[in-house]
N, C-alpha and C positions, 0 to 999 in steps of 0.2 A: 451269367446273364447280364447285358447290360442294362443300366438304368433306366433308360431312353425305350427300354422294348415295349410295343403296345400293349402284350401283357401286363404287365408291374404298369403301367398308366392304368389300365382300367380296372385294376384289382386296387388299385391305390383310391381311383375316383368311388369306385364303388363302395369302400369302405367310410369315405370322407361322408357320400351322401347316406349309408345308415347311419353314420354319427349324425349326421345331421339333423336327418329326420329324427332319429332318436331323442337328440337334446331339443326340435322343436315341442316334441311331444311331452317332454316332460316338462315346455315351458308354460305350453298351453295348458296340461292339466294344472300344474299349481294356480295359474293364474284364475282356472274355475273354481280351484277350491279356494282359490285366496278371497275371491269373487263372494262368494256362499258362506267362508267365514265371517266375511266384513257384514255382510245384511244378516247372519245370524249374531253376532255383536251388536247389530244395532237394534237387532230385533230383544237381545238381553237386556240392553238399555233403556229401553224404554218400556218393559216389563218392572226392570227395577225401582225406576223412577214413579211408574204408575203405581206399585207397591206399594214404595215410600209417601207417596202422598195420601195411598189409603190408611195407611196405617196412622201416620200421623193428622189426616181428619178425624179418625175415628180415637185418635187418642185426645185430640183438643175437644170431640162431642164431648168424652169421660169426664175430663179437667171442669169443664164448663158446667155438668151437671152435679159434680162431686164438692164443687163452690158453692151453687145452689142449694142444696140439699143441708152443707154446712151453715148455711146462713139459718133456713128455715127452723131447724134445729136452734140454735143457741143465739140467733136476731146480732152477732155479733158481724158488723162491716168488715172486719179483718178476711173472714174466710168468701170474701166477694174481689178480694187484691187479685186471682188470675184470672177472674169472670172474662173479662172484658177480652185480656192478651186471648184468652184461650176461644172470643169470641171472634175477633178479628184472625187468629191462625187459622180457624175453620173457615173463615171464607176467600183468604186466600190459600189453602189447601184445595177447596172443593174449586178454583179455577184453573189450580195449577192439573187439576184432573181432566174438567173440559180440556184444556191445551193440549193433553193425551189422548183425549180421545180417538184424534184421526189415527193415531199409531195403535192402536188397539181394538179387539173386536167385539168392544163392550159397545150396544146399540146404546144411540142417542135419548130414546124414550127413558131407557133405563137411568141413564145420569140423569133426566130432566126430572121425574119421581124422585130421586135419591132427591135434587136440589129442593123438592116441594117436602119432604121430610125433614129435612136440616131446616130449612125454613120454621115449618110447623113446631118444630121443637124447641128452637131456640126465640120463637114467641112466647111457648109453653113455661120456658124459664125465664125470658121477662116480666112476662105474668104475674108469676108466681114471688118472683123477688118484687114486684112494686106493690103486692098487696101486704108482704112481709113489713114492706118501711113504711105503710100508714096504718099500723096495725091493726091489720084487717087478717088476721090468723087462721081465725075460723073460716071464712072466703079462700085464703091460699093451701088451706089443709084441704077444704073443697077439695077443689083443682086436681089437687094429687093425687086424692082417694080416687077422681076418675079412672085413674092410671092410663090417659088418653097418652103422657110423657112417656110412661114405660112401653107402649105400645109403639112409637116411633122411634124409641131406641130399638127396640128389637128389631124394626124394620128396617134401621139402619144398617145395625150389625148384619142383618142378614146381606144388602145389598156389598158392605165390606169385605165378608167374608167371602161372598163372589166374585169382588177386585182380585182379594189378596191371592186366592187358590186359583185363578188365571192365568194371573204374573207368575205364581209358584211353578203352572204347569207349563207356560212360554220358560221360564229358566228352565225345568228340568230338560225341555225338550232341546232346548239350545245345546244345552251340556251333552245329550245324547248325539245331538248334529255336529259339533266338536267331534269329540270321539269316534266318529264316522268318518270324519274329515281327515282325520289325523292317522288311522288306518289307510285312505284311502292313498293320501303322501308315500305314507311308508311302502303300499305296495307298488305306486309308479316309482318311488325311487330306488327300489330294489332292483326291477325292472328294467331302468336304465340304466342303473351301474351296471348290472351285465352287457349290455349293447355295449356300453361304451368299454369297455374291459375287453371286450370281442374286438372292438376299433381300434382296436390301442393295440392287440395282441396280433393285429393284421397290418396297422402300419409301423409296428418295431418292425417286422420283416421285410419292409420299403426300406425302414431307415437304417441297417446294417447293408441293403446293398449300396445305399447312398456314400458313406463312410469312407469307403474307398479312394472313390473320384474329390469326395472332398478335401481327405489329405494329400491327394493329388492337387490338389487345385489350393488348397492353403499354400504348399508349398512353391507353387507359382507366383502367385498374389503375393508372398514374403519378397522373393524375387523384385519384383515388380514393387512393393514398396521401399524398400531401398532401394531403387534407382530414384523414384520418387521424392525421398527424404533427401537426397543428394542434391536434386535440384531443384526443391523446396530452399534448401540451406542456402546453396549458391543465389537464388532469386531472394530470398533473405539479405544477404548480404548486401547485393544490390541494392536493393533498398534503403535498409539503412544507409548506405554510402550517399543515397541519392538524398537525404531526409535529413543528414549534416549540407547537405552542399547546401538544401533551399533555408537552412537555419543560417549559413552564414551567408547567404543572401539577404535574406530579411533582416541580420542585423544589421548589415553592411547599407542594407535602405535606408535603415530604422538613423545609422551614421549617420549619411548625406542629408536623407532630411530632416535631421538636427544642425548639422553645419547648415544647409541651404537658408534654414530658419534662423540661424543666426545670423548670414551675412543680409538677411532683409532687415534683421533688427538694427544690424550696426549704419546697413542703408539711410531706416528709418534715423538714426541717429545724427546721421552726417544731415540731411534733410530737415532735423529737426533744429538744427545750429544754423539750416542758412535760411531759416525763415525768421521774421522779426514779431510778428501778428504773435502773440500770446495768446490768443485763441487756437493759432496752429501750433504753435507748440506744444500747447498743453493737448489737441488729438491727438501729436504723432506721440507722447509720452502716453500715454492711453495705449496706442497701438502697438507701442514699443510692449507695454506689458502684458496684452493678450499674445502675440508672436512671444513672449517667453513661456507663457502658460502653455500655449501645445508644444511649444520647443521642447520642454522639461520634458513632458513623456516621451519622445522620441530617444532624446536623451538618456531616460528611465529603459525604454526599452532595447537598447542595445547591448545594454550592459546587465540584462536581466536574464534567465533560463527559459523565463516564462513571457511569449510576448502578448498573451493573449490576456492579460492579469496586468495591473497598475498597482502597488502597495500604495496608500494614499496616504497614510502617514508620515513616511520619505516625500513622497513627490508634492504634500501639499507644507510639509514644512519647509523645504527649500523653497518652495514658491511663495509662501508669506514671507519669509526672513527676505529674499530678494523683492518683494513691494514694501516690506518697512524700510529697506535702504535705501529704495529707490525713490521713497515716499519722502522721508526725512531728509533727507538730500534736496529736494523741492522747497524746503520750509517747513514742514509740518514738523509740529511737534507732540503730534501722536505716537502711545504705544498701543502695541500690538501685542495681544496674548493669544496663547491658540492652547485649543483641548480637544484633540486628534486620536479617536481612539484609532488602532492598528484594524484595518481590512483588507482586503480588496477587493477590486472592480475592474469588468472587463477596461479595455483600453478607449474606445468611443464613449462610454459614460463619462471614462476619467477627465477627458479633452474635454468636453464640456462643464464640468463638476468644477475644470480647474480657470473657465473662462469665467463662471458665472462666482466663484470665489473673487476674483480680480476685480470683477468690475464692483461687487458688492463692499469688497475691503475699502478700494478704492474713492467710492460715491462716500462712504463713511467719514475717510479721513480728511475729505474735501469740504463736505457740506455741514458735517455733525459739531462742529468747533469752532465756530466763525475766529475765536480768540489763538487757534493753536493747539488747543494744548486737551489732553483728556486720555481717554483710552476705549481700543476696538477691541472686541472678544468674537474671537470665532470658535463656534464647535461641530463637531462630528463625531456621530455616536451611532452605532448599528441598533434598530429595534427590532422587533420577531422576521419580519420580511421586509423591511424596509431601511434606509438609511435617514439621517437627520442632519441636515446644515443647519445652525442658525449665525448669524451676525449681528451683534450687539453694540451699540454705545448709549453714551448716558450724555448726547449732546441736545442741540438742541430741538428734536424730534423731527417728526414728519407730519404737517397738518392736513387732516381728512380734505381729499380737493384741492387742494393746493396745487400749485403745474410745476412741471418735474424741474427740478433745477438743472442748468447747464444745457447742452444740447440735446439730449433724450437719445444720444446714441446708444450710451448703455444700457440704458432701460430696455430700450429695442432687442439687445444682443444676448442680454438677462430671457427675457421671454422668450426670443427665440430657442437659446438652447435648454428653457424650461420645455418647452413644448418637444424638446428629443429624448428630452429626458421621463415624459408621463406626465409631466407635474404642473404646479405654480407657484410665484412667491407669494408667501402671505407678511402682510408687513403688520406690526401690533406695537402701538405704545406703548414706554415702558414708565414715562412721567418723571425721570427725566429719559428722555433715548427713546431711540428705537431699535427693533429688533425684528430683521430680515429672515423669515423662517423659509426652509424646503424641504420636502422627503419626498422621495423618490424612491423605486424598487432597485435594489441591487442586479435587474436584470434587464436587459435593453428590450425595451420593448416592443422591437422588431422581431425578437425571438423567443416572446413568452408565449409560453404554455397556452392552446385554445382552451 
């Protein structure tokens, strides 16, 4: 018989929908009785809790009068030390009772008596202890001999022992409602293990005729994935081949525009010789050292695996060692020290990281020494999620307000590539020096995380 026969469809469907129905039916039932557990649980709960708090009223009534009674007897304050506790636990037991009440079908009247008892009684025993401590004996034996106190204990108790065998008989009943519950489980789930056993016993006999046509058809589908895998592999290979070409394309950019950056610098050079103005000299010497700052990483990147990554310890050491020579060679007689810990960063952080280095070295060695002569410190340190510049000397500061020295290009060029970078410079006295601080996130902020 084929698989496909109307037959075996509707003997298949048919079986699906007893199951079905079967396992709704067992979902429905548990969930009534899960239903009927839960409020019979809660109905135990608040049985036992109303319990608990009669019992424990009626044990702080005991305490309270078992003080009393000690006092009277032997006038010693000692046996009055739980009066009080045991006074104040009955009155928050007999609330904690009201709070119960709406979960219980103990009438209102009845706790409101109970409350004029308790009352009554434990006036009965203030009474009786204030006439004790002025000793007025004979008045407090009065009192007692009334036995109006024993009369509202008993009254109590009785109303206690009505809490307690309520609560007793909500638990037992609960316990019998379990037990019924749990029967009533086991008979639906008897019940549906065989439906489903029946279901199962009628679709093995779909799925032995299925069997056939599947190893017919696995066998195909094997077929069919190797031709598959073949030219998966072959479009693999492509790939790859395609994925070197555009690496040695990009480095072969990443080449040019390092050469191209250079012949603007050596431009900038020849142009900086045919000008006489030492104010233009000293811009295209400026200029000349930011075109080395993005040169480097091109430079960095060619020769690298990775072009999406800057080591900034290589690229930012070579680019200080080439502004202290280039600096010193000008005149200055500054040194340069640097504390670079090893990271990296993408490659547009880096171009900037290594502009705003330049111009900050630079403003340093220009302004911080009027005399020549001293020392710059620059550092770089990774913190939890962030990176850290700072730039240090010990010359002759930066005063609050004061107007930027020189022509405030770098300043400009400073902020702006702060502002690509997230950030800003903060500048802090060091008394003698100052000290050019930045941190920034190690992640371009075009592509952080919403």
């Amino acid at each position: 018989m084929s698989i496909l026969s109307p037959s075996l469809l509707r003997s298949t469907s048919l079986f699906l929908l007893i199951g079905f129905v079967a396992l709704m039916g067992i979902v429905a039932v548990n969930f009534w009785l899960g239903e009927r557990a839960q409020a019979d649980f809660d109905d135990a709960i608040s049985a036992r809790d109303l319990r608990i708090a009669a019992v424990e009223l009626r044990n702080a009534m005991q305490t309270a009068e078992a003080s009393q009674r000690g006092f009277l007897l032997t006038g010693n304050e000692i046996y009055l030390a739980p009066y009080q506790t045991a006074k104040i636990q009955a009155r928050r037991r007999l609330s904690a009772l009201q709070a119960l009440l709406p979960a219980s079908s103990i009438p209102e009247s009845t706790f409101g008596r109970l409350d004029t008892v308790l009352a009554a009684k434990f006036d009965e025993l203030d009474r009786t202890i204030a006439l004790k401590r002025d000793k007025r004996d004979e008045e407090a034996l009065a009192v007692v001999r009334t036995n109006s106190g024993k009369a509202l204990t008993d009254e109590a108790n009785v109303f206690f022992a009505g809490i307690i065998g309520q609560a007793d008989d909500t638990l037992t009943a609960g316990a019998a409602e379990q037990r019924a519950n749990t029967m009533w489980v086991r008979l639906v789930s008897a019940a549906g293990a065989l439906v489903i056993v029946a279901v199962i016993g009628g679709a093995v006999l779909g799925v032995a005729g299925y069997t056939r046509e599947l190893r017919e058809t696995r066998d195909q589908l094997a077929a069919l994935n190797d031709e598959l895998e073949e030219r998966v592999k072959m479009r693999t290979q492509d790939l790859g081949q395609a994925r070197d070409r555009a690496e040695v394309l990009l480095s072969e950019v990443n080449h040019r525009v390092a050469n191209s950056l250079a012949m603007v610098s050596s431009l900038v050079t020849i142009q900086a010789k045919a000008v006489s103005d030492q104010v233009a000299k000293d811009a295209l010497a400026e200029t000349q050292d930011r075109i080395f700052a993005i040169s480097l990483v091109h430079k960095r990147l060619y020769s690298s695996s990775d072009v999406r990554v800057v080591e900034l310890k290589e690229y930012l050491s070579s680019l200080l060692d080439h502004l202290g020579i280039s600096l010193r060679s000008e005149g200055h007689g500054v040194t340069l020290t640097t504390d670079i810990e090893p990271m990296e960063l993408p490659t547009d952080l880096s171009v900037n990281l290594g502009v705003i280095v330049t111009e900050l070295v630079t403003n340093a060695f220009k302004y911080a020494y009027p005399l020549g002569f001293g020392e710059v410190r620059v550092h770089l340190r990774k913190l939890d999620q962030t990176i850290e510049l700072s730039v240090e000397d010990d010359g002759a500061g930066r005063a609050e307000g004061a107007p930027v020295k020189g022509t405030g290009v770098g300043t400009r060029i400073v902020n702006a590539m702060c502002v690509s970078l997230g950030s800003e410079v903060e500048y802090r006295a060091l008394n003698p020096g100052t000290a050019a601080r930045l941190v920034f996130s190690s992640i371009s902020p075009s592509v952080k995380p919403s």
